[in-house]
C-alpha positions in Angstrom: 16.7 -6.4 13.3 13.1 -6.6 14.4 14.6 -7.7 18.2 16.5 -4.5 17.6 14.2 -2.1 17.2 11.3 -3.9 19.4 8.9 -5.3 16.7 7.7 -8.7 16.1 9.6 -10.3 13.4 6.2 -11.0 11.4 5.9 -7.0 11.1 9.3 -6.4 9.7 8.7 -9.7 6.8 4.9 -7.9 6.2 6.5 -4.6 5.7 9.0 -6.8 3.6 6.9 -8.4 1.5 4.1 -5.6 0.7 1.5 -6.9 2.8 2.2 -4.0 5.2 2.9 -0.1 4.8 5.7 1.6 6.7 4.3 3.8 9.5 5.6 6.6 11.7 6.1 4.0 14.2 8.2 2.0 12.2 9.6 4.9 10.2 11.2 6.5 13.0 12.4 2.7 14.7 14.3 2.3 11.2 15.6 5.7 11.3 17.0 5.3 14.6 18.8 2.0 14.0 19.7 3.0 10.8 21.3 6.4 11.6 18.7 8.1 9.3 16.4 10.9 9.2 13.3 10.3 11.3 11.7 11.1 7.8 13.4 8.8 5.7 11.4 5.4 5.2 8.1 7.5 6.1 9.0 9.2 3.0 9.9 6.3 0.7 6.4 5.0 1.7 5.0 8.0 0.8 6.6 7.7 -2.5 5.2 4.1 -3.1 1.7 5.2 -2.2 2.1 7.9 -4.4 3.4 5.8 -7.3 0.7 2.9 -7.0 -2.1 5.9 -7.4 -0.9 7.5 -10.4 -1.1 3.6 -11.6 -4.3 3.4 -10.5 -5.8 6.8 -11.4 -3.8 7.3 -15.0 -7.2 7.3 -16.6 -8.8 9.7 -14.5 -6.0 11.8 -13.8 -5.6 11.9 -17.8 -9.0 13.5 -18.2 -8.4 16.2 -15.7 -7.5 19.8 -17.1 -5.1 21.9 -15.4 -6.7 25.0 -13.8 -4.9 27.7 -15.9 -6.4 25.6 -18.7 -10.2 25.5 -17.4 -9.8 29.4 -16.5 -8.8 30.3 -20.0 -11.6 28.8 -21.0 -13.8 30.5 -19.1 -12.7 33.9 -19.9 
């Protein structure tokens, strides 16, 4: 696959193995051998990064009120 879509091997096994992120580059490479929107592995990255932060920040983002909460407050 990575002969394919014109990518060393080594960058298809990082992406692979979570040692690399999917980029737009990549994304759109996939897409086009895949017969997929240009969109679709951007996205599924996107949706990754998105869960690893929530992991991250469920303390923070625990403590953080929502702003019709804050403005009632402040009425």
């Amino acid at each position: 696959m990575a002969q394919a879509i014109h990518v060393p091997a080594a960058r298809i096994k990082d992406i692979l193995h979570g040692s690399q992120e999917i980029t737009a580059d990549i994304s759109l490479r996939l897409a086009k051998f895949f017969g997929v929107s240009d969109s679709y592995f951007f996205n599924l990255q996107s949706d990754i990064d998105l869960r690893d932060a929530k992991k991250h920040l469920s303390r923070d983002l625990s403590a953080i009120k929502p702003f019709t909460e804050v403005q009632a407050k402040n009425k």
